[in-house]
DODO-480446 format. One record per residue (C-alpha): residue in one letter; residue number from 1; x, y, z. Coordinates in nm, 2 decimals. Example, Ala and Ser with C-alpha at 12.3 -4.5 7.8 and 13.67 -1.06 7.14 Angstrom:
2
[r a,1,[1.23,-0.45,0.78]],
[r s,2,[1.37,-0.11,0.71]],
//
This chain:
403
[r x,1,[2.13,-8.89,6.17]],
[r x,2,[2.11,-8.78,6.51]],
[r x,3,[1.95,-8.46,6.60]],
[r x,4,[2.25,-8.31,6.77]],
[r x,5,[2.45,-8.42,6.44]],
[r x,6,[2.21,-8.26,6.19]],
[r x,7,[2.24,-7.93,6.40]],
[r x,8,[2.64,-7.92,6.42]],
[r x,9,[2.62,-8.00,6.06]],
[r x,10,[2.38,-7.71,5.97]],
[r x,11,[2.67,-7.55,6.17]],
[r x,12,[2.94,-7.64,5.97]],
[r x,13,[2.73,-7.60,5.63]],
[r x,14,[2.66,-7.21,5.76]],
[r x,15,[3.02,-7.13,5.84]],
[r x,16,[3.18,-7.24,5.52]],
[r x,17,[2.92,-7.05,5.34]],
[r x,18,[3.05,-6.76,5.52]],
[r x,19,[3.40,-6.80,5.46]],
[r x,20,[3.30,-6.74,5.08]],
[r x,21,[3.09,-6.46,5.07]],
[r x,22,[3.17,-6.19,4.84]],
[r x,23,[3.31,-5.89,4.99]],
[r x,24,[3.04,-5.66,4.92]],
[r x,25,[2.74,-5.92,5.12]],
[r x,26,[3.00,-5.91,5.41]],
[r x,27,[2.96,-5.54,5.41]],
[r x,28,[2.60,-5.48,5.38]],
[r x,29,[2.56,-5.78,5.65]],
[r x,30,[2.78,-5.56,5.91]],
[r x,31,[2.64,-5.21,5.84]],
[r x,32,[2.28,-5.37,5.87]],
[r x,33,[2.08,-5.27,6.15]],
[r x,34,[1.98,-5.53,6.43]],
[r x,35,[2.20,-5.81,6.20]],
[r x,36,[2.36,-6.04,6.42]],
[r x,37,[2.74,-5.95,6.44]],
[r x,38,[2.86,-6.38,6.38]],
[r x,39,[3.23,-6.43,6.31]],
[r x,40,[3.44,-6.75,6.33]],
[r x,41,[3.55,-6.83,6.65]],
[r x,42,[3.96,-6.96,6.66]],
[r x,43,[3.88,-7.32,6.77]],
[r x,44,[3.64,-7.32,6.41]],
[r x,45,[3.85,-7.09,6.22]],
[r x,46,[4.18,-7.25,6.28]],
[r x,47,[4.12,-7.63,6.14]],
[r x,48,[3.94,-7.48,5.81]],
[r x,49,[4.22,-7.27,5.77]],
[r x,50,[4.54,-7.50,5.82]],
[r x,51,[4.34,-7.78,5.60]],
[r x,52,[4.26,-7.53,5.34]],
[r x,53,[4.59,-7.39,5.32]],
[r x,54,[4.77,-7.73,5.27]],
[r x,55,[4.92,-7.75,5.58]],
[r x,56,[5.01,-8.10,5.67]],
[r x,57,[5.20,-8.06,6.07]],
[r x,58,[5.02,-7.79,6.25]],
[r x,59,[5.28,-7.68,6.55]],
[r x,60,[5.06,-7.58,6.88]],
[r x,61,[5.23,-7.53,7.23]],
[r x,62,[5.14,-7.76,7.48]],
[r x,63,[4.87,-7.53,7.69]],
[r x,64,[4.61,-7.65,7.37]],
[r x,65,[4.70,-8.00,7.43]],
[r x,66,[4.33,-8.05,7.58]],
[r x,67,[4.12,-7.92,7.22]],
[r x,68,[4.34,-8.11,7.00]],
[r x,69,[4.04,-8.34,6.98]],
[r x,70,[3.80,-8.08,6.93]],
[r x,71,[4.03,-7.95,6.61]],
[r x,72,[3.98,-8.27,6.47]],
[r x,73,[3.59,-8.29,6.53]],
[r x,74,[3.54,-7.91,6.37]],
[r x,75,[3.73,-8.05,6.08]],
[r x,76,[3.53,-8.33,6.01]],
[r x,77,[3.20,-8.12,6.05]],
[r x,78,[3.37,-7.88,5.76]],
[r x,79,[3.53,-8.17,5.58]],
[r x,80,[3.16,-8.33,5.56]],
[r x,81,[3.05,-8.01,5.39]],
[r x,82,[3.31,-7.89,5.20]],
[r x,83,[3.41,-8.19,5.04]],
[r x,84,[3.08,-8.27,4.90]],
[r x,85,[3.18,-8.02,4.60]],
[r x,86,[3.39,-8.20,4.38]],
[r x,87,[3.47,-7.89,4.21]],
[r x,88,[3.66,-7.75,4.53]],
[r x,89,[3.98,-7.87,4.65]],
[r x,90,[3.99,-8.12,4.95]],
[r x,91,[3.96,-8.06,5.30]],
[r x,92,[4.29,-8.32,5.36]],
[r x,93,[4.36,-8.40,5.71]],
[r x,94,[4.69,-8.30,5.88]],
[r x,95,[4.90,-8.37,6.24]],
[r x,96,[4.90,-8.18,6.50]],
[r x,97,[5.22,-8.13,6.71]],
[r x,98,[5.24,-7.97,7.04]],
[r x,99,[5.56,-7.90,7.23]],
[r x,100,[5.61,-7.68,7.59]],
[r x,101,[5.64,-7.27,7.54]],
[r x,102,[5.95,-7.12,7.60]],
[r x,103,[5.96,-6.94,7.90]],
[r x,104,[6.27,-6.74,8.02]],
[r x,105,[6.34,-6.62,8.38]],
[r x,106,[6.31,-6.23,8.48]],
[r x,107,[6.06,-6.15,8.24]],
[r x,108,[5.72,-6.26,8.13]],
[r x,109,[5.63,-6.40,7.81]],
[r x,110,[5.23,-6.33,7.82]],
[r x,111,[5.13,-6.06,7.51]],
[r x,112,[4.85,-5.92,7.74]],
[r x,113,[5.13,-5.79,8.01]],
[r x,114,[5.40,-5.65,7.72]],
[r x,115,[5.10,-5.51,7.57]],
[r x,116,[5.05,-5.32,7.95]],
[r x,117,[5.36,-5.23,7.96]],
[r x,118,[5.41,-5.09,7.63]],
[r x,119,[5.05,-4.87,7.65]],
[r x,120,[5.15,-4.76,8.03]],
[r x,121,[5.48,-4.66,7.87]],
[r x,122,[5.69,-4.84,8.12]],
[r x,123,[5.86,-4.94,7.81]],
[r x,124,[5.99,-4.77,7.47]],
[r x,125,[5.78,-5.04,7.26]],
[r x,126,[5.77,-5.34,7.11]],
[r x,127,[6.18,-5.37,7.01]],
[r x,128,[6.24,-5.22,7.38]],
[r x,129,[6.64,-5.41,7.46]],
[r x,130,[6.42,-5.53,7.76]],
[r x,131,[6.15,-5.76,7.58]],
[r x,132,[6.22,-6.11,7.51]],
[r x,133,[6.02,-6.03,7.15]],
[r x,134,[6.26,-6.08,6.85]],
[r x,135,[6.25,-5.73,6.76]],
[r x,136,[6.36,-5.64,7.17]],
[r x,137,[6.67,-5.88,7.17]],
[r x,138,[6.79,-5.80,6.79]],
[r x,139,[6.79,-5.45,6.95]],
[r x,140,[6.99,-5.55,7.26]],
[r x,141,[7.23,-5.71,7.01]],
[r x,142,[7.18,-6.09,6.94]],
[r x,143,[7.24,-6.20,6.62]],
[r x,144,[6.99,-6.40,6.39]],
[r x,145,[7.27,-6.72,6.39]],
[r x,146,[7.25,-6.73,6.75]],
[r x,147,[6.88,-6.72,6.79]],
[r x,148,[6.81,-7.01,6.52]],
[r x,149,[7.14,-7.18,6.69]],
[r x,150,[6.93,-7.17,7.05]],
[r x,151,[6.58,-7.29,6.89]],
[r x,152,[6.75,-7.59,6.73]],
[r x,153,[6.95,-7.67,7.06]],
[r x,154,[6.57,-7.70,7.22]],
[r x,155,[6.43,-7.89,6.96]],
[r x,156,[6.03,-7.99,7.00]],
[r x,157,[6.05,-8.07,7.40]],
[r x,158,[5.79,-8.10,7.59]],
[r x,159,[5.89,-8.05,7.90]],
[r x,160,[5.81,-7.72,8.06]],
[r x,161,[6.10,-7.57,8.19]],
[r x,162,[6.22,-7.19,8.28]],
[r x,163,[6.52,-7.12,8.10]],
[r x,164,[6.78,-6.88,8.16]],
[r x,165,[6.93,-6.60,7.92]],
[r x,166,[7.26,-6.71,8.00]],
[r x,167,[7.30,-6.98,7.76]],
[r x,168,[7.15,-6.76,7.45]],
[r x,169,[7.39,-6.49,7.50]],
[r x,170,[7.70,-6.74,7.52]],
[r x,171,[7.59,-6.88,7.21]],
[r x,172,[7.55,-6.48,7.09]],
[r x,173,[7.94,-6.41,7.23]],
[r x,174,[8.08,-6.66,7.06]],
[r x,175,[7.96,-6.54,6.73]],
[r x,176,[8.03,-6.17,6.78]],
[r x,177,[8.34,-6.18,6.97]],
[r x,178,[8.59,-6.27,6.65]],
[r x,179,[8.42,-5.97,6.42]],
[r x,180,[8.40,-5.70,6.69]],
[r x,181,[8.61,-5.42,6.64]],
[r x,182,[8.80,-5.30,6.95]],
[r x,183,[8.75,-4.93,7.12]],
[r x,184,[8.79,-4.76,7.42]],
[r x,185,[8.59,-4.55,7.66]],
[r x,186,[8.59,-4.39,7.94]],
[r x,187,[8.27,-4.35,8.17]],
[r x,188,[8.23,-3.93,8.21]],
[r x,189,[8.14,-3.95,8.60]],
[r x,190,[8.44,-3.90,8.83]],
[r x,191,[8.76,-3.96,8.52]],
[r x,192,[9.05,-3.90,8.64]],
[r x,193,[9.33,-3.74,8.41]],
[r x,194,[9.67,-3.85,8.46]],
[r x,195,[10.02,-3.64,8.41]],
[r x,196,[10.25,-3.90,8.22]],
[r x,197,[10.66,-3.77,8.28]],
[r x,198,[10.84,-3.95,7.98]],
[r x,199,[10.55,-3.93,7.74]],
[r x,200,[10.59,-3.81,7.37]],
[r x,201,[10.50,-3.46,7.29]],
[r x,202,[10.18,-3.36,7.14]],
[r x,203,[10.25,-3.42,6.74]],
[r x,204,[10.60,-3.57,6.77]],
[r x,205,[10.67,-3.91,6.55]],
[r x,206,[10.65,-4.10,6.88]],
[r x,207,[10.30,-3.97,6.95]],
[r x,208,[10.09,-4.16,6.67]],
[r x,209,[10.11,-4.51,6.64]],
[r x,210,[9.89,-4.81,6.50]],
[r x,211,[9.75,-5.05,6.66]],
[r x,212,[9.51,-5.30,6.53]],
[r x,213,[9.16,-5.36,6.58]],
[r x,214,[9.09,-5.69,6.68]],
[r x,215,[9.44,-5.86,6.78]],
[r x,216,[9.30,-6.23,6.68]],
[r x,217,[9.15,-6.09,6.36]],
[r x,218,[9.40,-5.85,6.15]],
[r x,219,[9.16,-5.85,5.88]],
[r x,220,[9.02,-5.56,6.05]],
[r x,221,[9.26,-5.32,5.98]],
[r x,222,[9.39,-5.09,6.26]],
[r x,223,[9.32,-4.78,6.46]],
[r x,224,[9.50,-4.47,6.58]],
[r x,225,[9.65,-4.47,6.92]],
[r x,226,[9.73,-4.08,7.03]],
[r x,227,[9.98,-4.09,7.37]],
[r x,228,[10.00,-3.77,7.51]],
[r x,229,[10.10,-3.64,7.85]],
[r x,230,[9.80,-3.66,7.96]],
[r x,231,[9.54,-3.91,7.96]],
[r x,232,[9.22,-4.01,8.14]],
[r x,233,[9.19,-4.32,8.32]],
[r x,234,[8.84,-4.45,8.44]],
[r x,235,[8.73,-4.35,8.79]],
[r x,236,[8.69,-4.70,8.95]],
[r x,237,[9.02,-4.80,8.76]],
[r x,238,[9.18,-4.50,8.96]],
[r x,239,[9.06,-4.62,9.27]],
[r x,240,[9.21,-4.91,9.24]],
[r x,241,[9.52,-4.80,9.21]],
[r x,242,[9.74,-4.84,9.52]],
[r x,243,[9.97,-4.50,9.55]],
[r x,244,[10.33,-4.61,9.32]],
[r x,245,[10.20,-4.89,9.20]],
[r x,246,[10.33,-4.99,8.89]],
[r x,247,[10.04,-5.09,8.59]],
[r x,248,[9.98,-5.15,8.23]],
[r x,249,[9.83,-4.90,8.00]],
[r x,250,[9.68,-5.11,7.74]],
[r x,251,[9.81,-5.07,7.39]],
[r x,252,[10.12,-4.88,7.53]],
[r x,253,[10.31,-5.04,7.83]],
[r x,254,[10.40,-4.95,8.18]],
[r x,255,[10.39,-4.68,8.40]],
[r x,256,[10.41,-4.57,8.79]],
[r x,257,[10.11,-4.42,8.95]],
[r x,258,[10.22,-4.23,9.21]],
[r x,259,[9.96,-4.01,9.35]],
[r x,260,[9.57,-4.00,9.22]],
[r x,261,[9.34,-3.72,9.41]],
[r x,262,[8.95,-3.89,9.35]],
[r x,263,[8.81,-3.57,9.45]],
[r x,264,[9.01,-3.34,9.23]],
[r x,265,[9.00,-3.58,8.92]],
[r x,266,[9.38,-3.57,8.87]],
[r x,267,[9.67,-3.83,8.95]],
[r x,268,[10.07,-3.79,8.82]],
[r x,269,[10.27,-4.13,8.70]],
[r x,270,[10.58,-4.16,8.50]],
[r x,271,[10.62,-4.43,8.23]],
[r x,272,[10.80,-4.75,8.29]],
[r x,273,[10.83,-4.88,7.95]],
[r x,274,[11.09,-5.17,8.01]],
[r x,275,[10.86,-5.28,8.28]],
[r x,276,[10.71,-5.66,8.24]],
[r x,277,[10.36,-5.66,8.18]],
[r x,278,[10.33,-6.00,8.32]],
[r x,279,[10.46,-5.82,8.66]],
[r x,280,[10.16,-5.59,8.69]],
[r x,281,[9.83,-5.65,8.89]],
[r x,282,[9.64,-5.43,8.69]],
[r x,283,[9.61,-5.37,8.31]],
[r x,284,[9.41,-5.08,8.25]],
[r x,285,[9.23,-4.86,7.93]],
[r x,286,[9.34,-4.54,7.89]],
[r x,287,[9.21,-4.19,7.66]],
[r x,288,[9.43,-3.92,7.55]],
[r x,289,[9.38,-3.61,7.72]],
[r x,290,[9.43,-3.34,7.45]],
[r x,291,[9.15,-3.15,7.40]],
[r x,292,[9.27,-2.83,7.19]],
[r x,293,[9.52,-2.95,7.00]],
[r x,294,[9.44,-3.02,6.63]],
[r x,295,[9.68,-3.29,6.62]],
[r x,296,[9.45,-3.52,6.79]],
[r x,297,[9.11,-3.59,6.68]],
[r x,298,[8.82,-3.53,6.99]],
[r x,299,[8.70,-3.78,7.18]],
[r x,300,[8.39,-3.92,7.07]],
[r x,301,[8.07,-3.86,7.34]],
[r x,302,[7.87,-4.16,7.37]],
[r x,303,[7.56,-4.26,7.61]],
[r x,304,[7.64,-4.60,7.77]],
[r x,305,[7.31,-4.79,7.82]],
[r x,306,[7.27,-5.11,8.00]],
[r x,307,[6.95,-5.31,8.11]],
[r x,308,[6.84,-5.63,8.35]],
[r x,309,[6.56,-5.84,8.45]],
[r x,310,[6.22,-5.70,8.41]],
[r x,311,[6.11,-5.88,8.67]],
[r x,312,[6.24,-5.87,9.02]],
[r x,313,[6.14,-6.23,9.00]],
[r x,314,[6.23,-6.50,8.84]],
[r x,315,[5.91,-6.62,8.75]],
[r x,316,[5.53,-6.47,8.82]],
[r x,317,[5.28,-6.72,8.98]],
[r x,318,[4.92,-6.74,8.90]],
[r x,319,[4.75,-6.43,9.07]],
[r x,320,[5.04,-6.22,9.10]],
[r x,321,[5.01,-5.87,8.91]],
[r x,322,[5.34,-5.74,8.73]],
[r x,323,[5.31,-5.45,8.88]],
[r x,324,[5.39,-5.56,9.24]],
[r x,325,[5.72,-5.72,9.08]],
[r x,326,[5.84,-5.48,8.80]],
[r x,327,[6.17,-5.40,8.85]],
[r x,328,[6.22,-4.99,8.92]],
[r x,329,[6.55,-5.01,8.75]],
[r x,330,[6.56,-5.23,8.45]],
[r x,331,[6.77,-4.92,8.27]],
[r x,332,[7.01,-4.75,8.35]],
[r x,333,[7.27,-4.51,8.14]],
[r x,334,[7.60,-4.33,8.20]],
[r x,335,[7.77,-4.07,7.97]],
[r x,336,[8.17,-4.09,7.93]],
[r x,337,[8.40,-4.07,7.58]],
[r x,338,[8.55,-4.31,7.34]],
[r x,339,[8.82,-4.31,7.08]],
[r x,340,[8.78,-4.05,6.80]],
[r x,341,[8.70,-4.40,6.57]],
[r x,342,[8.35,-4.46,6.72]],
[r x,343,[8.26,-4.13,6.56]],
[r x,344,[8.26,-4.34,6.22]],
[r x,345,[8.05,-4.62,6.35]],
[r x,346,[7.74,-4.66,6.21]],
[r x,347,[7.37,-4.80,6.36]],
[r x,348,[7.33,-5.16,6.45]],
[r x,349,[7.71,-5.21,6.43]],
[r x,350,[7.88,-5.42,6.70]],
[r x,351,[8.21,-5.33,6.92]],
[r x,352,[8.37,-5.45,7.19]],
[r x,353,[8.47,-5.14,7.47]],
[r x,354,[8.75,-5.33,7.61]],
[r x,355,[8.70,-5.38,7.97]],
[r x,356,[8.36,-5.30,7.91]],
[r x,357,[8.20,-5.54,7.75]],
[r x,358,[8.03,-5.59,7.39]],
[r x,359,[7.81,-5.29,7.23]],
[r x,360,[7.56,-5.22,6.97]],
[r x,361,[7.49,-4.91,6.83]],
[r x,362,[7.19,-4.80,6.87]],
[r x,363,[7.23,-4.39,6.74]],
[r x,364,[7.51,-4.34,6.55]],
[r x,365,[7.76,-4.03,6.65]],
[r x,366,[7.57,-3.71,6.53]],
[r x,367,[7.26,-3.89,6.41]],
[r x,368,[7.05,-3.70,6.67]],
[r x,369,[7.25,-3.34,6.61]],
[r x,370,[7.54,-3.19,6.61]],
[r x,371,[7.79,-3.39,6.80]],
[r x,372,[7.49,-3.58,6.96]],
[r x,373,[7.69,-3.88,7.17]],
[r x,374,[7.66,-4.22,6.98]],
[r x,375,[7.40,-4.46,7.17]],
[r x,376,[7.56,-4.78,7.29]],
[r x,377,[7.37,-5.03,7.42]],
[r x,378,[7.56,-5.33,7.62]],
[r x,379,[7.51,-5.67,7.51]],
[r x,380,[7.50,-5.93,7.76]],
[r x,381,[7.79,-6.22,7.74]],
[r x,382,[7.63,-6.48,7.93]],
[r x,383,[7.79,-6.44,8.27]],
[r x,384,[7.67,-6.19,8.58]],
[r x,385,[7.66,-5.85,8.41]],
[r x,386,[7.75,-5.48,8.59]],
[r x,387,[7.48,-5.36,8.85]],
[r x,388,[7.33,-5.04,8.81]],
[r x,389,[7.53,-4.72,8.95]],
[r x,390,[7.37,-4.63,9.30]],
[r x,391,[7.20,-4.29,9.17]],
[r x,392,[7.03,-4.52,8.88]],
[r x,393,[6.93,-4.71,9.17]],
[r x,394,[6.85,-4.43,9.41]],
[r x,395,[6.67,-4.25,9.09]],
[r x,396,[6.46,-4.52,9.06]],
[r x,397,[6.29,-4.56,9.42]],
[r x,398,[6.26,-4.22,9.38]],
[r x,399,[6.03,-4.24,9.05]],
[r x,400,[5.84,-4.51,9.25]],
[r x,401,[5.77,-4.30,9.53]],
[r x,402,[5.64,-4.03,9.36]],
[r x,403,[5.42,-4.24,9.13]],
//
């Protein structure tokens, strides 16, 4: 034998003896003075330890392509040692599979820069609705189904490609959208409340009605609708609104707008309940506007959360640092109310705000304090979501100038 061979053998003869020493010689080697601190690297760890273990198809990505070979020879070198015992088990061979890493666009997939971004706080942590870690996009609101549904839809490729988010959170949609109880809300900043001629008195028969929670699901049971005289319409749905302009109010049928003032937060209409709802251009949500009387339950407070890319690239090339392309505004949040029935929502639970979009809860109403708002954060659909408000936006260079 070669003298190169009889050394790497020696080798391989030293390191399986260290794998088995007893706990109390690993100690007293470590804690003695001038002793050599030698550990298993990962290219000599890894073969002994996948033989060992039984495994027969080891999975690697496609970056360790290049020491596939060199897994082999470090097993042949611990095979020639090990297997001389016949009273230990054998060192059997096993395949070695290698497919192309996932990579997604808008956000890096590298442990080293999470890790920077989680210790420089940039980030909540590890299940942060930003991180493409499982723990960050359970958060966000995928479902287990959807995420085993994606990996099998890849299968072993190994082709290196960028992929998109899109097609995950279609796959995620589809599976949420028939369970998803319905609510409403309305976003806090700038809502406008609406006088109603020919609405139902506060309390009369007319005033309460049910209406169910998911119209293509009935197994879900139903919710209170409350109409009042008043009600508060969303501030960009007011907007909208040309001045008489006949609408739907979802859940309760047609009425006139005829004059909204943006700056004062108030509009008056009339209800128009014979009117088609086919006819109208715009079919908007609506809250009841009661706050003191007992006949109506409060509004429910709730902190809308929503998040993009964390990149303000789609991909980083070699040499550039995530800090130059870190997107400033990769959260934002607005407050606003929802339906008295989101008070009874619990964590992790998944809504639909119609209009809105889809919603986990991420603090339940209360769970923070007393009447603390409920924490919704938005789950994507697969198709272009909301841009940040402009004060999220201007907040943002803001914090970046200042850093």
């Amino acid at each position: 034998m070669a003298p190169a061979e009889l050394a790497l053998q020696s080798a391989a003869q030293h390191f399986v003896s260290f794998l088995f020493l007893p706990t109390e010689k690993l100690t007293e080697i470590k804690n003695k003075k001038n002793s050599p601190q030698v550990y298993p690297t990962y290219d000599c760890a890894c073969p002994f330890v996948d033989a060992y273990e039984g495994v027969t198809h080891a999975l690697r990505t496609s970056e360790y392509k290049d020491r596939e070979e060199q897994t082999k020879w470090a097993l042949r070198l611990q095979q020639s040692v090990w297997n001389t015992d016949e009273k230990r088990r054998r060192l059997p061979d096993f395949d070695i599979w290698d497919y192309s890493r996932l990579a997604f666009a808008g956000t890096v997939m590298s442990k080293r820069k999470l890790t920077e971004l989680v210790l420089s706080h940039k980030v909540s942590g590890w299940d942060d609705p930003r991180f493409p870690t499982v723990r960050g996009v359970l958060r966000r609101g995928l479902t287990v189904a959807a995420l085993r549904e994606f990996i099998l839809s890849q299968g072993a490729s190994k082709n290196v490609t960028l992929q998109e988010f899109d097609k995950l959170w279609a796959l995620n949609r589809a599976i949420i959208d028939p369970t998803a109880p319905r609510h409403t809300a309305v976003r806090s900043k700038g809502k406008i409340c609406v006088a109603l001629d020919g609405a139902p008195a506060v309390g009369s028969p007319d005033s309460v009605v049910d209406v169910p929670k998911h119209k293509k699901n009935l197994a879900l049971g139903s919710k209170k609708s409350y109409r009042t005289p008043q009600i508060w319409l969303d501030a960009s749905d007011a907007a909208s609104i040309a001045p008489g302009e006949e609408v739907t109010l979802m859940d309760w049928g047609n009425a006139f707008v005829d004059e909204v003032d943006l700056a004062k937060g108030t509009g008056k209409g009339r209800l128009h309940l014979e009117g088609s709802v086919k006819a109208t251009r715009l079919k908007l949500t609506w809250l009841p506007a009661a706050p003191e009387d007992p006949s109506v339950p409060p509004l429910t407070p709730v902190t809308l959360v929503d998040h993009g890319d964390l990149l303000t690239k789609r991909k980083l090339e070699e040499g550039e640092k995530l800090e130059d392309f870190a997107n400033p505004c990769s959260r934002w949040e607005e407050g606003g109310v929802a339906d008295a029935g989101v008070s009874s929502l619990e964590q992790n639970d998944v809504i639909q705000l119609e209009r809105l979009g889809f919603y986990r809860v991420d603090s339940a109403f209360g769970s923070r304090g007393e009447r603390s708002p409920a924490v919704l954060i938005r789950i994507p659909d697969g198709k272009k979501g909301p841009p940040p408000p402009p004060e999220a936006v201007e907040a943002a260079k803001k914090a970046v100038s200042t850093a």
